[in-house]
TORBA-460757 format. One record per atom (N, C-alpha, C): x, y, z; residue in three letters. Coordinates in steps of 0.05 Angstrom, whole numbers, padded with zeros to 5 digits, always signed. Last residue first. Layout:
N
XYZAla...
! end
This chain:
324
-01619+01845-01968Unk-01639+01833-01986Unk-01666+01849-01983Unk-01577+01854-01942Unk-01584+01873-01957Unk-01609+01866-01982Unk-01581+01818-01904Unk-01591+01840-01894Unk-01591+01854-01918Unk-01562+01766-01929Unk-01586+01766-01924Unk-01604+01798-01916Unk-01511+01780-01942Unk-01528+01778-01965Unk-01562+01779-01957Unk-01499+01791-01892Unk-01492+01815-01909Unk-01505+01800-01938Unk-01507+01740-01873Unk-01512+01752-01863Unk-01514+01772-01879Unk-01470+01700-01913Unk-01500+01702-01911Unk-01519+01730-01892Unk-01410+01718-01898Unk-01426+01714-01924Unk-01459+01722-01927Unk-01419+01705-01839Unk-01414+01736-01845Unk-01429+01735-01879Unk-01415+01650-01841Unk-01433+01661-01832Unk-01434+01685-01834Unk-01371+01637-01869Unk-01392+01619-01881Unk-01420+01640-01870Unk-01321+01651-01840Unk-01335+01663-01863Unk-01361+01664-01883Unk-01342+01624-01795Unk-01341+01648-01790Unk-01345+01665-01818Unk-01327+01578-01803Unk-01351+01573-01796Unk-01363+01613-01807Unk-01275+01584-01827Unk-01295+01571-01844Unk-01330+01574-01837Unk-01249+01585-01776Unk-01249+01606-01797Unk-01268+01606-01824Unk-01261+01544-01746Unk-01282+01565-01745Unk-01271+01590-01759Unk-01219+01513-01780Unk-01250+01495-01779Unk-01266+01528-01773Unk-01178+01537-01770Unk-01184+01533-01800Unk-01208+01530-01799Unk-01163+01537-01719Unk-01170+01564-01736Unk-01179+01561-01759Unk-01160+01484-01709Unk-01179+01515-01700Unk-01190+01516-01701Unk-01116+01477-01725Unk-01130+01465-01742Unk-01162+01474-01729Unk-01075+01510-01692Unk-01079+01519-01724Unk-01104+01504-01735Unk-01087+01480-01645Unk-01097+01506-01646Unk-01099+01519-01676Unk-01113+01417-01653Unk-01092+01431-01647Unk-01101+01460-01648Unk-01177+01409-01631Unk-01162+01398-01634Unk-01141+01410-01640Unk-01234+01423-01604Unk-01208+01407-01579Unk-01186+01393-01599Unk-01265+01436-01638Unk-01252+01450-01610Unk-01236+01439-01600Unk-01282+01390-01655Unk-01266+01410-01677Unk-01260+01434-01652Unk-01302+01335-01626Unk-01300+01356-01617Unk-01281+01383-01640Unk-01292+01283-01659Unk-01311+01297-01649Unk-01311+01326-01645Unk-01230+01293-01691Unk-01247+01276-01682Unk-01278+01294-01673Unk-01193+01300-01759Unk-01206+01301-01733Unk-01230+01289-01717Unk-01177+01266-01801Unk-01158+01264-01780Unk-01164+01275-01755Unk-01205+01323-01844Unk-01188+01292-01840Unk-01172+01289-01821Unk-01270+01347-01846Unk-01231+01345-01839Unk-01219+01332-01828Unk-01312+01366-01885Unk-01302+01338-01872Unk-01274+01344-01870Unk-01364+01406-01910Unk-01327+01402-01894Unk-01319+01384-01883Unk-01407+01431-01940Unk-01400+01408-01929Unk-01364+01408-01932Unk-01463+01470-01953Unk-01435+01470-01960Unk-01427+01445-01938Unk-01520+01494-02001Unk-01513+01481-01973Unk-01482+01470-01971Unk-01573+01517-02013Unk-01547+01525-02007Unk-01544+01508-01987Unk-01618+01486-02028Unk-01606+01495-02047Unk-01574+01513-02040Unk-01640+01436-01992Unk-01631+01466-01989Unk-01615+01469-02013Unk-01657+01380-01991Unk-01664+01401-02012Unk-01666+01431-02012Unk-01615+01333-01970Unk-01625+01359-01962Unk-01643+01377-01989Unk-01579+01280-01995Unk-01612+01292-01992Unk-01626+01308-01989Unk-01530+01300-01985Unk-01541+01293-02012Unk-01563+01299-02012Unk-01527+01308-01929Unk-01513+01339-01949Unk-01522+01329-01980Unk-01548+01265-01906Unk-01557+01299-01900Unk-01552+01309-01934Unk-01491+01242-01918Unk-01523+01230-01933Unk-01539+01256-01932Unk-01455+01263-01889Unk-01458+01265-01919Unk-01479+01254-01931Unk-01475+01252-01840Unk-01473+01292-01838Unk-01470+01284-01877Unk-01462+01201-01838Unk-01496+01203-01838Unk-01505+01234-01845Unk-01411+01195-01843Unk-01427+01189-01865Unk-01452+01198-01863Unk-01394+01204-01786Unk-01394+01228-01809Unk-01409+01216-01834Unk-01430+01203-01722Unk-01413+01184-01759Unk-01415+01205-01769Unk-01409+01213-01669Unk-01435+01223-01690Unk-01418+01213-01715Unk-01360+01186-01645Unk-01380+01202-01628Unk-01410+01196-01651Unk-01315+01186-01687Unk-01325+01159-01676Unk-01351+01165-01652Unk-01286+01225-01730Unk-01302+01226-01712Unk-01318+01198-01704Unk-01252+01237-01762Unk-01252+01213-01744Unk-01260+01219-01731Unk-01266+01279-01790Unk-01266+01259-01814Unk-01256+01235-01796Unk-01306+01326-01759Unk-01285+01315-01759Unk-01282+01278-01784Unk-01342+01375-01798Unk-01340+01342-01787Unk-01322+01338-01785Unk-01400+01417-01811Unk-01367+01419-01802Unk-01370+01391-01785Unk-01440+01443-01850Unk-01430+01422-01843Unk-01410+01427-01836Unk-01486+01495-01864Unk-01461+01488-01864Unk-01447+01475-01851Unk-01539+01515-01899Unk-01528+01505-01873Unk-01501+01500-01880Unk-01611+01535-01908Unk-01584+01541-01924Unk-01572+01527-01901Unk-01668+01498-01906Unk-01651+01521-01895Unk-01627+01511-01908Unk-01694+01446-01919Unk-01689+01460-01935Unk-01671+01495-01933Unk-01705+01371-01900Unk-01682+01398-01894Unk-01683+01415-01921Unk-01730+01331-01926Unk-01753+01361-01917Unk-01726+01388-01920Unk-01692+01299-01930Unk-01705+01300-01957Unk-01725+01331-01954Unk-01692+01285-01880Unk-01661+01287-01888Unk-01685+01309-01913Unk-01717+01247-01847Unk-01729+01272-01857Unk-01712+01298-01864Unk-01696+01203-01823Unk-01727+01197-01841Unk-01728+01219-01855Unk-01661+01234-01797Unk-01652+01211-01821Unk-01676+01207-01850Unk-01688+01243-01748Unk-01677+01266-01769Unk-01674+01256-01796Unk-01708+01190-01734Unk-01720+01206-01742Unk-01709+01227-01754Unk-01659+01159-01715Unk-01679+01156-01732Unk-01699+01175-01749Unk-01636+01194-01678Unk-01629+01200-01701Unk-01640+01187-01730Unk-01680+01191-01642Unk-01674+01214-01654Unk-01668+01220-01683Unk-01669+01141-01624Unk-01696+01144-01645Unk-01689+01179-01653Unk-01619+01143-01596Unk-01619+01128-01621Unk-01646+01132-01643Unk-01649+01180-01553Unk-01612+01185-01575Unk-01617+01178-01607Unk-01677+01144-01528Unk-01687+01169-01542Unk-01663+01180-01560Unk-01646+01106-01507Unk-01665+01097-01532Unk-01665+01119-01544Unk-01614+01144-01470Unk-01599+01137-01499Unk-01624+01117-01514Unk-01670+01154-01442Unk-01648+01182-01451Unk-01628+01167-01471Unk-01672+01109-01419Unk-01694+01124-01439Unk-01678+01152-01445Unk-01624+01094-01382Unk-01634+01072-01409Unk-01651+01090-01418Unk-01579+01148-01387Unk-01601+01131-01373Unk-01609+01114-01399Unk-01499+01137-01400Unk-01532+01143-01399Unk-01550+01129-01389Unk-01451+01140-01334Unk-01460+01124-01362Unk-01495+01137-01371Unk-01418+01201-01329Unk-01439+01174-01323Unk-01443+01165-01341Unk-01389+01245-01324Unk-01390+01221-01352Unk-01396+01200-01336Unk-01418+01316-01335Unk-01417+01277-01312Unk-01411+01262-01338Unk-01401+01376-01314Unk-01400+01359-01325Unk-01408+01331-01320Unk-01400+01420-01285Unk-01421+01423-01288Unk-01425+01393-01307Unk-01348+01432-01275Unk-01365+01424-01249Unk-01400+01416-01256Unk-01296+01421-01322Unk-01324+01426-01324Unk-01341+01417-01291Unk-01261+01386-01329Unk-01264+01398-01305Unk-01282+01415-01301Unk-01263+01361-01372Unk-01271+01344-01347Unk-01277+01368-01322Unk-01248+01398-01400Unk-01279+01391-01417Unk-01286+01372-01382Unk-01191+01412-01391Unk-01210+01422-01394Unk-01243+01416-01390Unk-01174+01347-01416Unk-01175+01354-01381Unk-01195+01383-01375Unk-01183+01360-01472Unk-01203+01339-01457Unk-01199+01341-01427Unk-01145+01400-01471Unk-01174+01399-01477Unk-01191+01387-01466Unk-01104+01371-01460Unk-01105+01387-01442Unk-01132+01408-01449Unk-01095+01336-01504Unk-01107+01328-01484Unk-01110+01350-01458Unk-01142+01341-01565Unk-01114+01352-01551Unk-01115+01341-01520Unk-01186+01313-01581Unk-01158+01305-01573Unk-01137+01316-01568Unk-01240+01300-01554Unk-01218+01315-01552Unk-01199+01307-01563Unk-01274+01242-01555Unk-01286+01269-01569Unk-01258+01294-01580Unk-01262+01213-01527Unk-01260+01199-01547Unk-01264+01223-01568Unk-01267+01231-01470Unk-01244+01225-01483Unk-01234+01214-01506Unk-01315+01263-01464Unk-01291+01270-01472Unk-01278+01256-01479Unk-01348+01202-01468Unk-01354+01232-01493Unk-01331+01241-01492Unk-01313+01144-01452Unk-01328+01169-01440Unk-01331+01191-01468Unk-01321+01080-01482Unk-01311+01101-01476Unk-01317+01122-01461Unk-01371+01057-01508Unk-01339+01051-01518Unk-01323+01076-01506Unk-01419+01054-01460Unk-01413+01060-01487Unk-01377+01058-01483Unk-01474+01017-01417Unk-01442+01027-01423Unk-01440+01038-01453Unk-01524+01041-01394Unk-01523+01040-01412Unk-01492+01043-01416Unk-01555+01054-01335Unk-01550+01025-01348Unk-01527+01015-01374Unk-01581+01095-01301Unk-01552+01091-01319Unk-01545+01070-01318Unk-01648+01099-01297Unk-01623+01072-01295Unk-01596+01077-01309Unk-01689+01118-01315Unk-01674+01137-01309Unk-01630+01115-01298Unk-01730+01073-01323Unk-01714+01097-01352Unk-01700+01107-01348Unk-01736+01015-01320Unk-01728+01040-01293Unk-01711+01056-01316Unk-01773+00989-01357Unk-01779+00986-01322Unk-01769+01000-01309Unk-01769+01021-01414Unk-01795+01018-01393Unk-01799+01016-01364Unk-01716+01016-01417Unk-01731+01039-01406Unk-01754+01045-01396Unk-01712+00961-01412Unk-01697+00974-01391Unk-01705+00993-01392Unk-01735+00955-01467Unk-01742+00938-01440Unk-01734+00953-01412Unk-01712+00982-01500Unk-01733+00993-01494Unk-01745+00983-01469Unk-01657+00959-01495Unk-01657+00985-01491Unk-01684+00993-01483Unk-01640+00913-01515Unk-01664+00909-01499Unk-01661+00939-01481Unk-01614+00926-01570Unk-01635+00908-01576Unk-01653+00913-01544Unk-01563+00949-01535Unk-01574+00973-01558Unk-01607+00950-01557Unk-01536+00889-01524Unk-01557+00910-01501Unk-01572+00923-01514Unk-01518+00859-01549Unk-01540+00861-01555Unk-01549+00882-01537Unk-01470+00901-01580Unk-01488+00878-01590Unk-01493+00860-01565Unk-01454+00961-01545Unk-01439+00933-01544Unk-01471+00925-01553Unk-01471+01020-01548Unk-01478+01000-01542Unk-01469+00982-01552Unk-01433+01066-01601Unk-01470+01055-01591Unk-01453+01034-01569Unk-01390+01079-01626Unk-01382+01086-01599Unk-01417+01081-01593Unk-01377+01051-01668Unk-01358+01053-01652Unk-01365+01059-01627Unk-01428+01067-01689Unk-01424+01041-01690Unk-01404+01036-01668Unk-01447+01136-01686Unk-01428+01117-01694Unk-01433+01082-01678Unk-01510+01159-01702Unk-01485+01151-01679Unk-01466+01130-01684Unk-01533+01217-01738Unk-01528+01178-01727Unk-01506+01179-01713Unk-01522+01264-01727Unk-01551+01251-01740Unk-01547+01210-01749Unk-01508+01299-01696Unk-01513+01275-01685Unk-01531+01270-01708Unk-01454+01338-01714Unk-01482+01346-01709Unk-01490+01305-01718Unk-01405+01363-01720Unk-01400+01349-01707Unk-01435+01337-01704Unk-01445+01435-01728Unk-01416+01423-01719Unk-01414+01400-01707Unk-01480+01459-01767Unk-01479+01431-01756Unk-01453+01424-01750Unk-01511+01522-01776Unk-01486+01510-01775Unk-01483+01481-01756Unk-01561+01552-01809Unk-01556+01526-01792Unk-01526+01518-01796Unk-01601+01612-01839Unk-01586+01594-01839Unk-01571+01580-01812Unk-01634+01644-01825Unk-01618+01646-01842Unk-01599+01622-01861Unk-01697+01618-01798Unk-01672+01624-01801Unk-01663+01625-01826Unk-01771+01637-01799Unk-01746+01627-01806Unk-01719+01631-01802Unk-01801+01664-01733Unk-01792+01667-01765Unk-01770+01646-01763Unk-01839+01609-01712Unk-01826+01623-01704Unk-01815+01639-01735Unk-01868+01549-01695Unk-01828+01557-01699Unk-01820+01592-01702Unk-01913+01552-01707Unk-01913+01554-01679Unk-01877+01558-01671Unk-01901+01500-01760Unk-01916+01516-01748Unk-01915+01527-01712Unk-01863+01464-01776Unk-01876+01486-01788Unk-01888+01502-01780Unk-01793+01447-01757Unk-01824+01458-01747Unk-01837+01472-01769Unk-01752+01442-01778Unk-01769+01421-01791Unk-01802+01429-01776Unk-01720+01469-01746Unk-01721+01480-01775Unk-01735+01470-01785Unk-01718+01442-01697Unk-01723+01467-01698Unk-01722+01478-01729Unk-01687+01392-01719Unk-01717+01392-01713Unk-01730+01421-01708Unk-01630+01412-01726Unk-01654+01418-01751Unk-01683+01401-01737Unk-01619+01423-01665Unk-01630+01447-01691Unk-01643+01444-01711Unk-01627+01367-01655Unk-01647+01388-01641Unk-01647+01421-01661Unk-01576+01353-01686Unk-01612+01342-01690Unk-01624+01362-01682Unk-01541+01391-01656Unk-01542+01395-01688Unk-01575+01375-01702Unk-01542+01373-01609Unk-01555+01399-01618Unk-01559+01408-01647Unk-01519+01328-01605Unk-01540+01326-01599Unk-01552+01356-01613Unk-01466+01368-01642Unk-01477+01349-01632Unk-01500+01335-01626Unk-01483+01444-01631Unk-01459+01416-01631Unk-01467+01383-01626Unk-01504+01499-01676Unk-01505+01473-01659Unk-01482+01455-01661Unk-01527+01565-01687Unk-01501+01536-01693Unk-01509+01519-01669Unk-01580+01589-01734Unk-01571+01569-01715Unk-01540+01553-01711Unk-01589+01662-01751Unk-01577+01628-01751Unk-01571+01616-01725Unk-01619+01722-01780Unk-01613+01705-01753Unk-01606+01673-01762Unk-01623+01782-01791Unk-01623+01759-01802Unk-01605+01737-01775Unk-01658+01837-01757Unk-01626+01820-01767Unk-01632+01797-01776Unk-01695+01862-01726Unk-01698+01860-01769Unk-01674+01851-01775Unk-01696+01844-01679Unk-01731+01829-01695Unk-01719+01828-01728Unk-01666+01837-01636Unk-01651+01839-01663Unk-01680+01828-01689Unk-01693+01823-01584Unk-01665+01845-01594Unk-01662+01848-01615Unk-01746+01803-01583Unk-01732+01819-01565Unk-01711+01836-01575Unk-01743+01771-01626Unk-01762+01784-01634Unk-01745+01814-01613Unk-01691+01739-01603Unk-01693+01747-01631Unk-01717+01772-01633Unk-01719+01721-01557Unk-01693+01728-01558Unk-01696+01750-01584Unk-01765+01694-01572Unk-01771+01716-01558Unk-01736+01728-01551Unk-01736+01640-01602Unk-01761+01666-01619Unk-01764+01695-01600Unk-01705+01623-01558Unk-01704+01632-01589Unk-01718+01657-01604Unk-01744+01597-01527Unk-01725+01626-01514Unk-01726+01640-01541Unk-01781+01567-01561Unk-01789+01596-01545Unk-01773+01611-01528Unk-01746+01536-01585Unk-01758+01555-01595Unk-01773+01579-01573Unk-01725+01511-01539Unk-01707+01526-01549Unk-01727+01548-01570Unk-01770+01485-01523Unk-01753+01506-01502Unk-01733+01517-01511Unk-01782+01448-01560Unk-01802+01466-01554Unk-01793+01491-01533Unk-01733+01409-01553Unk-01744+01431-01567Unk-01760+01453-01573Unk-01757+01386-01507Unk-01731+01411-01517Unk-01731+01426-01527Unk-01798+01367-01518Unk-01805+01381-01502Unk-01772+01406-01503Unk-01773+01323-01551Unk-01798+01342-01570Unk-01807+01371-01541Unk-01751+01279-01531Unk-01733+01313-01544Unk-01746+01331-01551Unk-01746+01247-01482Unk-01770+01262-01495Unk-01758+01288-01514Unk-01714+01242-01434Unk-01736+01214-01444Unk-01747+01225-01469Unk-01659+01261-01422Unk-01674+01269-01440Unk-01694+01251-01448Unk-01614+01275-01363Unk-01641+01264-01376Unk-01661+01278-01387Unk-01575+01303-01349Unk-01575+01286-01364Unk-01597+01267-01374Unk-01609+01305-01280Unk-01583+01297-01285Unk-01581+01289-01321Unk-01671+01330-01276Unk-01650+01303-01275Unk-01627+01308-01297Unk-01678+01403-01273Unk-01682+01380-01287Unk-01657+01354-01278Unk-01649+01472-01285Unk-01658+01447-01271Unk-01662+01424-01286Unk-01585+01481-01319Unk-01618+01489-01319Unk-01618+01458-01300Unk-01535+01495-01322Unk-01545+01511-01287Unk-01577+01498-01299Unk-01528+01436-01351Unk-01509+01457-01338Unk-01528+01470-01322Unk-01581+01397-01358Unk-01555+01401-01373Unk-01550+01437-01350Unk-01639+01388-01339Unk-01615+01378-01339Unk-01579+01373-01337Unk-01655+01416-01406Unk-01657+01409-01383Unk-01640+01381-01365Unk-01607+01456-01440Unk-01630+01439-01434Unk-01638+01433-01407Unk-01584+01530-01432Unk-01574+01509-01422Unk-01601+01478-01423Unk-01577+01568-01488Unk-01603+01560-01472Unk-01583+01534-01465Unk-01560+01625-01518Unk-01556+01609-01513Unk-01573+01596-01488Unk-01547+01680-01562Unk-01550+01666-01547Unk-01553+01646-01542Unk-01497+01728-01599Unk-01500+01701-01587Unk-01522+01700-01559Unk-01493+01782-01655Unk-01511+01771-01619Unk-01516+01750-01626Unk-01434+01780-01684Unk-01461+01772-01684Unk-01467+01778-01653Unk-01380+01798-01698Unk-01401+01818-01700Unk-01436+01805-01701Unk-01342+01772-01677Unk-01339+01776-01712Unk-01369+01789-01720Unk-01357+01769-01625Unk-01328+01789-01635Unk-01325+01792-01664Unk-01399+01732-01628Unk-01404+01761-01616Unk-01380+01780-01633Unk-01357+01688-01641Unk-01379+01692-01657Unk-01390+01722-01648Unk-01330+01685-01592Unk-01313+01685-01621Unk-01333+01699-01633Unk-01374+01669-01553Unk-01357+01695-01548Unk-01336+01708-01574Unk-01383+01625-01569Unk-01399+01647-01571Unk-01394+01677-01570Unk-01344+01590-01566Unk-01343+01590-01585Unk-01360+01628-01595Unk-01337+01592-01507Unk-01321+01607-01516Unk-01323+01614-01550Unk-01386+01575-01491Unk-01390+01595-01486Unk-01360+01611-01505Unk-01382+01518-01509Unk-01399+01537-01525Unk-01393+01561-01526Unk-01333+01503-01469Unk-01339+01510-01491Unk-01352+01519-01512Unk-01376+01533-01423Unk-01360+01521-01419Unk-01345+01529-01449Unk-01440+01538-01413Unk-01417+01557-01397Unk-01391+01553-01399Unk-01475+01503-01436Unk-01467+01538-01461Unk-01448+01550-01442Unk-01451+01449-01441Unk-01467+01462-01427Unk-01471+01493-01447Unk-01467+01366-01451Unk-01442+01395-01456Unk-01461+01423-01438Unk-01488+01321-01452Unk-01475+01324-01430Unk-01453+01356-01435Unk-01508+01338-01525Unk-01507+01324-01497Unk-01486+01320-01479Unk-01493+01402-01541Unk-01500+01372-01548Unk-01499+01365-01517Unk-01528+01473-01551Unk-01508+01457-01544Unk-01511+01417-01541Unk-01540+01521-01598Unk-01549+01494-01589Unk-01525+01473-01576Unk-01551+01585-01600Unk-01532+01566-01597Unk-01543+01537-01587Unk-01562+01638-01648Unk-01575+01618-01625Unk-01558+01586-01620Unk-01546+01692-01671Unk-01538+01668-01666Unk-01548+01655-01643Unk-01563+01756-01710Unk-01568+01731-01687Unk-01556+01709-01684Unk-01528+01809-01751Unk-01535+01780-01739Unk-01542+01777-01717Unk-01487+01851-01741Unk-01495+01835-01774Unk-01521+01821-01772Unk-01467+01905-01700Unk-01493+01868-01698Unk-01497+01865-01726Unk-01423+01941-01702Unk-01443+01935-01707Unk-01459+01901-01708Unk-01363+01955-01663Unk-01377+01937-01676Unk-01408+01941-01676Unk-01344+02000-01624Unk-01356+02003-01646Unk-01364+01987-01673Unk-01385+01963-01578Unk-01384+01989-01599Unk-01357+01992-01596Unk-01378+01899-01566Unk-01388+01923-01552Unk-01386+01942-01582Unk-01428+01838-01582Unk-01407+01860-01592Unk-01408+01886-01578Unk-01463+01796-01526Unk-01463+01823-01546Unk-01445+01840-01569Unk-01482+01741-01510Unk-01463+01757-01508Unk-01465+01770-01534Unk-01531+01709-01461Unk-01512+01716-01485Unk-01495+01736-01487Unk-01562+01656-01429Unk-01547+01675-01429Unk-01535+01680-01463Unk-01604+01610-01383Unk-01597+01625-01413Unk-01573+01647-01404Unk-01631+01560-01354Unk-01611+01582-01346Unk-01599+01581-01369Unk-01694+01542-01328Unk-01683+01537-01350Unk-01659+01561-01343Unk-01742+01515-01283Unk-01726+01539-01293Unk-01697+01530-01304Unk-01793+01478-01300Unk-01762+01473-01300Unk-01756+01496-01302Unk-01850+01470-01308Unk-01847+01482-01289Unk-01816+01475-01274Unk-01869+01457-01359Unk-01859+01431-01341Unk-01851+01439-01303Unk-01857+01498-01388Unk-01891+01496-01377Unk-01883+01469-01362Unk-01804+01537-01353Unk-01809+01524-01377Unk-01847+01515-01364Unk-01780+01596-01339Unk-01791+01574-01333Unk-01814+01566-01347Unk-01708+01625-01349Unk-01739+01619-01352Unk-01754+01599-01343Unk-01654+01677-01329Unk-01672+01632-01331Unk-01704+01647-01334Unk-01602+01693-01355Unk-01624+01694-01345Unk-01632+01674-01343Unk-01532+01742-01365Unk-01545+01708-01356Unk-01578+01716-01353Unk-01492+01767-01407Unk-01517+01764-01395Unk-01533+01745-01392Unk-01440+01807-01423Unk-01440+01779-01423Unk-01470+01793-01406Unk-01400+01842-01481Unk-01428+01847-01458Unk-01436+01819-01460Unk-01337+01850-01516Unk-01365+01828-01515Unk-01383+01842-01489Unk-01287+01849-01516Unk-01303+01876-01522Unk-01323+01865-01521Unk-01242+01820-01495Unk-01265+01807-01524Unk-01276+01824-01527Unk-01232+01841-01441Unk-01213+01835-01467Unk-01222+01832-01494Unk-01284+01839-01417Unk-01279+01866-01427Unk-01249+01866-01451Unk-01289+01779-01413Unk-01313+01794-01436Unk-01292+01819-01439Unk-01242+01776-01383Unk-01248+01753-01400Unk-01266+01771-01424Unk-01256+01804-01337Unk-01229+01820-01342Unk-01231+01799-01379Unk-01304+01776-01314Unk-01303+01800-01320Unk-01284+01818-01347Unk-01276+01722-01308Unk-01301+01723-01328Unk-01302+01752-01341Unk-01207+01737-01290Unk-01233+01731-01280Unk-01258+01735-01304Unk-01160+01694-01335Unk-01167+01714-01323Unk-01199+01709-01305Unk-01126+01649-01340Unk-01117+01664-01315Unk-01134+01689-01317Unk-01173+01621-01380Unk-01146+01625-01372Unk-01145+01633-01339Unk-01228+01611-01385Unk-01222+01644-01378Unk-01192+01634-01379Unk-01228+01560-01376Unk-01239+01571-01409Unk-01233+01599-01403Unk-01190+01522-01334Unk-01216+01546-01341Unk-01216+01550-01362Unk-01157+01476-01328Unk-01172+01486-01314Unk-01196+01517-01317Unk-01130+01483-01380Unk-01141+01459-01367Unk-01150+01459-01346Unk-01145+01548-01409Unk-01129+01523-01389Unk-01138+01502-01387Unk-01150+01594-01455Unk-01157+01575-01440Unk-01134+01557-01423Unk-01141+01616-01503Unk-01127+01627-01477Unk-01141+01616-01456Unk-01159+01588-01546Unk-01119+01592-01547Unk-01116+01611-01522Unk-01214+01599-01557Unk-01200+01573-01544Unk-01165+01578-01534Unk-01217+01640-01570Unk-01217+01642-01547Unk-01202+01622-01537Unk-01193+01643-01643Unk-01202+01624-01624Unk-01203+01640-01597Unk-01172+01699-01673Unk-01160+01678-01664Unk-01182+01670-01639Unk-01174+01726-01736Unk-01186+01729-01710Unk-01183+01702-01695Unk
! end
């Protein structure tokens, strides 16, 4: 089953076709909505269905990373995932793609989170209450998922299981803050938090992609900014991943790691400390050599390998979980 990605452009994730003529090729049912959050942010969700005569195995709740959206490449990953027989949805943060909110600003992840669980849970209860259900995430979203798995209470039923693509649980060295700024990070968030202050080694795409008609893709995103971060939106980055780190040893959901092995965005050492400490008794780990951030944006055979992996990893559990 071949990638969406392979009929894309550097100008659209549809190719040459319209969104419409895009789902009815995929046999998929596409559906947008917004909610409004207790911050009083309307938030802009959507998912996508298997048409008949595919049966639903599954849920999939999609976590997208920072400065990314669910309309863009998520959306094509979701659209893969629907076609190998799951319901995909998906929640834009705040901020981030059609949902309201400043530009890219996250002072506070604990309120995200709290907006993914409650599309989440009322998604799930809504369509699919007796399917076994999982999280994939990218990036920033791969913390924000397992903080969604580290809830005990008020989270909602458990998942099946957590796919961590590329998933932020430290930030590379390569690509933090030049020595010393990262040190007066909290200073600058205190006096003006929203201050894109913050240089990093690079822009996300371009250090992330490497095909390059990927990374022109990923720019032309309207919904995209490679601004520099606000000073309290990258403190909050770096205590994030403090904190997941602290609580490596709680992770107990089944999951499955996917890492570019040059990835200079999210360190890959920190996705292999996870995969020692975790006390999930199922848990599988992929490091592929020679890719970078993005396992979407890199040749088309090397894909197919990464979400052929994701894909078998997640059908596996599903059909073990439903006939349980």
């Amino acid at each position: 089953m071949v990638h969406p990605i392979a009929e894309a452009n550097e100008s659209s994730p549809f190719g040459s076709l319209t969104p419409d003529q895009f789902y009815a090729r995929h046999s998929v049912s596409h559906s947008t909505h917004h909610f409004t959050n207790p911050r009083g942010l309307k938030l802009f969700t959507q998912s996508w269905t298997p048409l008949p005569p595919v049966k639903p195995t599954g849920v999939i709740c999609a976590v997208h990373g920072y400065s990314g959206e669910s309309s863009w490449f998520v959306q094509l990953t979701s659209v893969h995932l629907a076609k190998a027989g799951f319901v995909v949805c998906a929640i834009d943060h705040q901020g981030h793609g059609f949902s309201e909110g400043l530009q890219l600003h996250i002072p506070d992840v604990n309120p995200v989170v709290d907006d993914c669980i409650s599309f989440f849970n009322s998604f799930r209860e809504n369509h699919a209450p007796s399917l076994p259900s999982f999280l994939y995430s990218e990036s920033l979203g791969g913390a924000i998922a397992l903080l969604i798995t580290l809830r005990r209470e008020g989270a909602g039923k458990p998942y099946d299981g957590l796919i961590l693509n590329g998933a932020m649980c430290g930030i590379s060295d390569k690509y933090k803050p030049p020595w010393p700024l990262e040190h007066f990070l909290s200073l600058a968030a205190a006096v003006i938090p929203t201050w894109r202050v913050v240089p990093t080694r690079g822009s996300i795409p371009e250090v992330s992609f490497k095909v390059e008609w990927k990374r022109k893709l990923a720019l032309a995103s309207p919904r995209r900014s490679v601004a520099r971060p606000r000073a309290s939106t990258a403190q909050e980055l770096l205590r994030i991943c403090r904190e997941v780190q602290s609580r490596f040893t709680e992770v107990d959901v089944p999951f499955l790691i996917v890492h570019g092995g040059e990835d200079i965005v999210c360190d890959p050492e920190c996705v292999k400390d996870l995969y020692l400490r975790a006390a999930s008794k199922d848990k599988t780990m992929k490091i592929y050599p020679g890719m970078w951030h993005q396992l979407i944006g890199e040749a088309d055979d090397d894909v197919e390998v990464v979400f052929g992996d994701v894909v078998e990893w997640l059908k596996a559990r599903a059909v073990s979980r439903g006939d349980a």
